[in-house]
TORVEX-415398 format. One line per 3 residues: number of its first residue (from 1); their letters; for each residue x, y, z of N, C-alpha, C. Coordinates in nm, 4 decimals. Layout:
NUM> A> X Y Z X Y Z X Y Z | ... .
***
This chain:
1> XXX> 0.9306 0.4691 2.2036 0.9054 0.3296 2.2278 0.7566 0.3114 2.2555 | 0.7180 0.2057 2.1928 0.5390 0.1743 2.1765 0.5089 0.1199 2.3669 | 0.4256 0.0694 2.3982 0.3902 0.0682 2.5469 0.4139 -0.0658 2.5845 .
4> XXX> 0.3661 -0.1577 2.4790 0.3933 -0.2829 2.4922 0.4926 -0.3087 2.4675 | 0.5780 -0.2305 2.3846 0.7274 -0.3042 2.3588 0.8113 -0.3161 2.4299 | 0.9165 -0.4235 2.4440 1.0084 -0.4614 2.5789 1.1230 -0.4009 2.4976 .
7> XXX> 1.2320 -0.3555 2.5865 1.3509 -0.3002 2.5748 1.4213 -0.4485 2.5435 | 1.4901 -0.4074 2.4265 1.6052 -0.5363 2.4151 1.7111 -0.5103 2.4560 | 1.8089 -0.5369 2.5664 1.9487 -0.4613 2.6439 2.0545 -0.5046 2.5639 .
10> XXX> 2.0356 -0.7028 2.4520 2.1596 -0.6757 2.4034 2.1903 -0.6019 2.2535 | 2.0261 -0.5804 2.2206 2.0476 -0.4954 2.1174 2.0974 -0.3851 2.1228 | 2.0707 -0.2928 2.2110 2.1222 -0.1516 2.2877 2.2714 -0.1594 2.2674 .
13> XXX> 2.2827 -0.2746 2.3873 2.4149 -0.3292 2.3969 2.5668 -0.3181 2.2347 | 2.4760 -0.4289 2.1681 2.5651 -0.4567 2.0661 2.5609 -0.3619 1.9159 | 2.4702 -0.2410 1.9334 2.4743 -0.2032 1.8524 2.4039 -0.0743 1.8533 .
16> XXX> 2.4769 0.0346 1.8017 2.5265 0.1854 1.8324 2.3969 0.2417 1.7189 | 2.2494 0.2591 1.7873 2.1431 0.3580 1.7083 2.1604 0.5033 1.7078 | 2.2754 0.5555 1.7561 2.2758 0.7048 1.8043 2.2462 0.7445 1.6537 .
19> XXX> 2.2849 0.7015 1.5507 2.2984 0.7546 1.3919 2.1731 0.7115 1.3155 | 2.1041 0.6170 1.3684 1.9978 0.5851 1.3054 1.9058 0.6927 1.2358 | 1.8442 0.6626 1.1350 1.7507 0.7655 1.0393 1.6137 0.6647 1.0513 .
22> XXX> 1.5180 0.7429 1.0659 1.3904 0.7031 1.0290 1.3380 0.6218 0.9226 | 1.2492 0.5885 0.8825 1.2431 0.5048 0.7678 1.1492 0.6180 0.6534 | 1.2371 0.6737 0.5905 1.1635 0.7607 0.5000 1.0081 0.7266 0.4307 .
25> XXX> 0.9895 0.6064 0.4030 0.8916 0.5301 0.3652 0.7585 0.4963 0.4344 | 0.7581 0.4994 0.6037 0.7202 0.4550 0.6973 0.5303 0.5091 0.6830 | 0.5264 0.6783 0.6232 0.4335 0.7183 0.6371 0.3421 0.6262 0.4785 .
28> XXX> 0.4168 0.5937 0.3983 0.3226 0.5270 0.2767 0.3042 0.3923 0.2812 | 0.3249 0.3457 0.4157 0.2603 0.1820 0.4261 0.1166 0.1833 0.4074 | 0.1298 0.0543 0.3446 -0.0667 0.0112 0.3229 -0.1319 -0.0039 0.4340 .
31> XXX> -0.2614 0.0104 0.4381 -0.3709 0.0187 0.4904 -0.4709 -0.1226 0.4355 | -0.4688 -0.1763 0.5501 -0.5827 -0.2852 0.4871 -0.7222 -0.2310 0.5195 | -0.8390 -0.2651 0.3987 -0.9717 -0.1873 0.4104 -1.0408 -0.3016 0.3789 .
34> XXX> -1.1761 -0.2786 0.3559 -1.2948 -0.3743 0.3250 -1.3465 -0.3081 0.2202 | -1.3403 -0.3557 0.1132 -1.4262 -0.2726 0.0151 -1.5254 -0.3605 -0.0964 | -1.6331 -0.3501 -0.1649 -1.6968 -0.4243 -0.2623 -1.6551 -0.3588 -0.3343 .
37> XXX> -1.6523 -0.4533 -0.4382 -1.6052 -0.4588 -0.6222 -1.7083 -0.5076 -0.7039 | -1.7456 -0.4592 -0.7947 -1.7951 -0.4710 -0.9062 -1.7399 -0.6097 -0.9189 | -1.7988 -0.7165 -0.9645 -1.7773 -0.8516 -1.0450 -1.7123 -0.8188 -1.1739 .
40> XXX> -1.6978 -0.7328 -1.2592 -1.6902 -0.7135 -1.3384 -1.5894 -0.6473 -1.3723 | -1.5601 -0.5204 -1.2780 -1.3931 -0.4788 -1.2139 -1.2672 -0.5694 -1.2046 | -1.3391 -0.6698 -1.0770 -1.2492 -0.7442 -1.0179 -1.1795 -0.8700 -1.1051 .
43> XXX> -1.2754 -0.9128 -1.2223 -1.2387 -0.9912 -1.3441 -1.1529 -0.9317 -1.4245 | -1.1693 -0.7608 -1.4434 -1.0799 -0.6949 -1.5310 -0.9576 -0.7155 -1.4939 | -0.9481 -0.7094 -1.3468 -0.8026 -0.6762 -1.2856 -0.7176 -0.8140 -1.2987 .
46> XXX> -0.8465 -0.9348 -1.2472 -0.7340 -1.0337 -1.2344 -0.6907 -1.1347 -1.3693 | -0.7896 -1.0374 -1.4802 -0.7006 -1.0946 -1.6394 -0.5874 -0.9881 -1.6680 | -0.5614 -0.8560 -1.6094 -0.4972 -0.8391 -1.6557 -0.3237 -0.8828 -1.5365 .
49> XXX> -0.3874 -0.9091 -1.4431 -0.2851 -0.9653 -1.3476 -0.1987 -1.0875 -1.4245 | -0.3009 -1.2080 -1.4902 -0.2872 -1.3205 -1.5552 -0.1797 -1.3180 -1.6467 | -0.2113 -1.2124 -1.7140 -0.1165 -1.1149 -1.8769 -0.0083 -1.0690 -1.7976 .
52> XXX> -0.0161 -1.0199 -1.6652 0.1446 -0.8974 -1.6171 0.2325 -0.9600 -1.5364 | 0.0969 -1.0930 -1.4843 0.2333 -1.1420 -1.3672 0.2101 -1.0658 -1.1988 | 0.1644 -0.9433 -1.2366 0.1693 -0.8583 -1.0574 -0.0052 -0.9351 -1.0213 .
55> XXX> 0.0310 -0.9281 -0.9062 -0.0868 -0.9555 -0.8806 -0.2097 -0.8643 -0.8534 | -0.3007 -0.9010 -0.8792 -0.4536 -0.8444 -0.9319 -0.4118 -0.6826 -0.8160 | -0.4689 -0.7333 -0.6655 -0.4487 -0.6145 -0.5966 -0.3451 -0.5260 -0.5984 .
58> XXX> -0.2237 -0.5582 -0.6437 -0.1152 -0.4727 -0.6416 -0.1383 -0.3563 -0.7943 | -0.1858 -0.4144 -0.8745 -0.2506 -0.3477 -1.0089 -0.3814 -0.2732 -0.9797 | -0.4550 -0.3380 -0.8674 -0.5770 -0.2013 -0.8370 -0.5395 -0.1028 -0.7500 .
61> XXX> -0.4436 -0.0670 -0.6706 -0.3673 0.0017 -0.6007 -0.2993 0.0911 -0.6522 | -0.2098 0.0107 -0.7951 -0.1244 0.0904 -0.8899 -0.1959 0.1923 -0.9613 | -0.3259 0.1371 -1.0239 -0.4044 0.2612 -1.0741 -0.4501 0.3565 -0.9767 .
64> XXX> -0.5263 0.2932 -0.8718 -0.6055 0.3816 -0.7528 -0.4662 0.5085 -0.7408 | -0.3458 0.4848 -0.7103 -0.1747 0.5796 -0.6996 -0.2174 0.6704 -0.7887 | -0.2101 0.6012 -0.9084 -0.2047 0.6964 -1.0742 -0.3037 0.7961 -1.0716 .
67> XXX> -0.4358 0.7433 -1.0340 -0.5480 0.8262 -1.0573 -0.5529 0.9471 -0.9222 | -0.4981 0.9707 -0.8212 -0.4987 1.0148 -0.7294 -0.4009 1.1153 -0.7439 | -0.2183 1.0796 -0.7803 -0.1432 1.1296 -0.8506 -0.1524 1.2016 -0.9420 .
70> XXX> -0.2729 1.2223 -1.0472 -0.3023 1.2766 -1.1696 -0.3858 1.3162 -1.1414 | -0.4737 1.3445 -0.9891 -0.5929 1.4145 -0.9799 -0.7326 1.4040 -1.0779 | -0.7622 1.2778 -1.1170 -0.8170 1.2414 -1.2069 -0.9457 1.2266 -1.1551 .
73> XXX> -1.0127 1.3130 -1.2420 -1.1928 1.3502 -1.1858 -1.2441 1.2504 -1.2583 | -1.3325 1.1466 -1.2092 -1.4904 1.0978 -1.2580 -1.5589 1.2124 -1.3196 | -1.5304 1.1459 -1.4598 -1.6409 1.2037 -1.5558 -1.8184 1.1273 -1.5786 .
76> XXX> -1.9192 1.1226 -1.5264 -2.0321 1.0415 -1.5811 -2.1059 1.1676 -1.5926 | -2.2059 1.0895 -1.6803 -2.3370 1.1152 -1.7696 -2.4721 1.0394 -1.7481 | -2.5545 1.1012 -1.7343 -2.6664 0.9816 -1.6909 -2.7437 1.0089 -1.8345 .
79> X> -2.8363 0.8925 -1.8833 -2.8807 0.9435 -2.0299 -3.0052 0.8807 -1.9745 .
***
């Protein structure tokens, strides 16, 4: 139990947690951050949001997953 949180007695009460399971999921909640974007990024994302329907951030997230998932190295070249 967190420090601030109050005990609810009729929840206790009316309903039996002895069986309860954790929330398997709990450790891959989002993180809100501050980050700058490229103008030019952030246009990519939200035409292709326009075309998919998901919205822009949920599609820069989806790749940021993919590319992380696939261990995917930055390739550049300076000329």
């Amino acid at each position: 139990m967190r420090i601030n949180e109050e005990r609810d007695e009729y929840l206790e009460k009316e309903f039996d947690f002895s069986k309860a399971v954790r929330n398997p999921y709990a450790k891959k909640l989002h993180k809100k951050i501050t980050i700058n974007i490229d103008v030019d990024a952030l246009d990519y994302f939200k035409d292709q949001s326009s075309e998919s329907g998901i919205p822009y951030q949920k599609l820069m997230n989806l790749y940021l997953v993919d590319c992380a998932k696939s261990k995917k190295k930055l390739e550049m070249t300076w000329k």
